[in-house]
N, C-alpha and C positions, 0 to 999 in steps of 0.2 A: 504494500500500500504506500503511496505519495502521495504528500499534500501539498498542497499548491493554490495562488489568488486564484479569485473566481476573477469570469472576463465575463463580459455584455454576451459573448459568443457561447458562453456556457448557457446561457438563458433556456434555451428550448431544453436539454439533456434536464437540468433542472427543474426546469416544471414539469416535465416525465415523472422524475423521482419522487418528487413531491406529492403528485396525482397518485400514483399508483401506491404510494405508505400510507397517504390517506385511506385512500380507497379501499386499498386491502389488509389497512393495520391496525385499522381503529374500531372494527365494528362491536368488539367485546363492550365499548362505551359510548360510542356515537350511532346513529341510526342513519340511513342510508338517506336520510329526504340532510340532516345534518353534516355526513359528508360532502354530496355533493355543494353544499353551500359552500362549505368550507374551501373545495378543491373541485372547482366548474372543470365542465370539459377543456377550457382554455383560460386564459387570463380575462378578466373581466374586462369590458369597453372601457379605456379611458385608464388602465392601468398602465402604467408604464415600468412592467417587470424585468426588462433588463438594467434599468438604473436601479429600480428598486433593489435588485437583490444585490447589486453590486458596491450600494452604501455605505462605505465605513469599511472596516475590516470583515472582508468575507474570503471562506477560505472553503475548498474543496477535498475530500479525499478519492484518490482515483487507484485502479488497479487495473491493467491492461489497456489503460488510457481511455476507462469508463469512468466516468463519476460514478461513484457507490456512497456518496454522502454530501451534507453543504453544511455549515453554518454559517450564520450572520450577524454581523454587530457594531453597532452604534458606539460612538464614540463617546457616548456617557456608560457604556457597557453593557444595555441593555439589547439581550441577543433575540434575535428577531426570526431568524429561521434558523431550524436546528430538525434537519431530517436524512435518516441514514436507508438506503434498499432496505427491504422486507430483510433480504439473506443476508445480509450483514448484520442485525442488531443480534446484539450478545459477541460481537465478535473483538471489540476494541475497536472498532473505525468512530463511533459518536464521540467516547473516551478521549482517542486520538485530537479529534475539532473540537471539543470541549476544552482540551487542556492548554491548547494554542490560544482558544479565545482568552482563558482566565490569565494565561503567558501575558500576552495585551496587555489588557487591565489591567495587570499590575505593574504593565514597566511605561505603560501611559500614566502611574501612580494615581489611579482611580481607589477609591476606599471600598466599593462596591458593585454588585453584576444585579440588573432584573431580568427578567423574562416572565411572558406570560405563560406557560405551559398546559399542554394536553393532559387530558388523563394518566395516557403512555409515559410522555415526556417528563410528568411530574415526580416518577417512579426514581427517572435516569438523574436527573437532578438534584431529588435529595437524598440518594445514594452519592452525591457528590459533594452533601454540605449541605445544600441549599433549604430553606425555609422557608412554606408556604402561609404569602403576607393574607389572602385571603381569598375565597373564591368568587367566580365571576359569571357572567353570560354574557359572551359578547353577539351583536347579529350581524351575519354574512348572507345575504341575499334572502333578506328576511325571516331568516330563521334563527333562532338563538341558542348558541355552542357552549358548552360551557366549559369553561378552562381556570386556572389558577393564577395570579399574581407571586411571581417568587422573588428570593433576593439570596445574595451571598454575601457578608461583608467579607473584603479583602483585609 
């Protein structure tokens, strides 16, 4: 596995991966009218998802010169995309983009990380530290997901 920036060019491989761990990773918590919201068959009118996911420090893990993961992160720390293949979780590739982002964070001498987290997501993160500030329901295409507010102080 190599990790590596994300480019504007990675944009489509990345909303594949994106789509398909929604789609196919969440349903123990999410319900199908709820994923789709979450993860439309393509990026919604008027998003503009190659700068989006390209914002700040965002990093890739690849194997055989496949994306197999992305995360994403804002320069106050707060990580914004955090999604690894179906067949890679449990393997160390989320691990791996997680540890680069908190890497950041702390030599940008940030005191702290958020993120809003999934069900799933919420599991990998406070196996990592992390502490959930409160739960939420956000709406995506008018339906309402419901995810957690987390933090890490550094």
């Amino acid at each position: 596995m190599k990790l590596r920036p994300l480019t504007t060019a990675d944009a489509d491989a990345c909303y594949a991966l994106f789509y398909r761990t929604v789609r196919g990773g969440t349903g123990a918590f999410y319900t199908i009218d709820q994923q789709e919201a979450w993860a439309p068959d393509a990026p919604r009118a008027g998003d503009d998802w190659p700068a989006h996911l390209t914002q700040g420090f965002a990093i890739c893990a690849t194997k055989h010169d496949w994306i197999v993961g992305f995360f994403t992160m804002g320069a106050d720390g707060h990580i914004d995309f955090a999604y690894v293949a179906l067949e890679e979780m449990g393997k160390g590739t989320a691990t791996a983009l997680y540890e680069m982002c908190e890497y950041t964070a702390r030599a940008a001498g940030l005191t702290g990380m958020t993120t809003e987290a999934s069900h799933l997501a919420r599991r990998f993160f406070t196996k990592h530290g992390w502490v959930t500030d409160a739960r939420q329901t956000v709406i995506r295409g008018g339906v309402g997901i419901d995810n957690f507010r987390m933090f890490k102080l550094l």
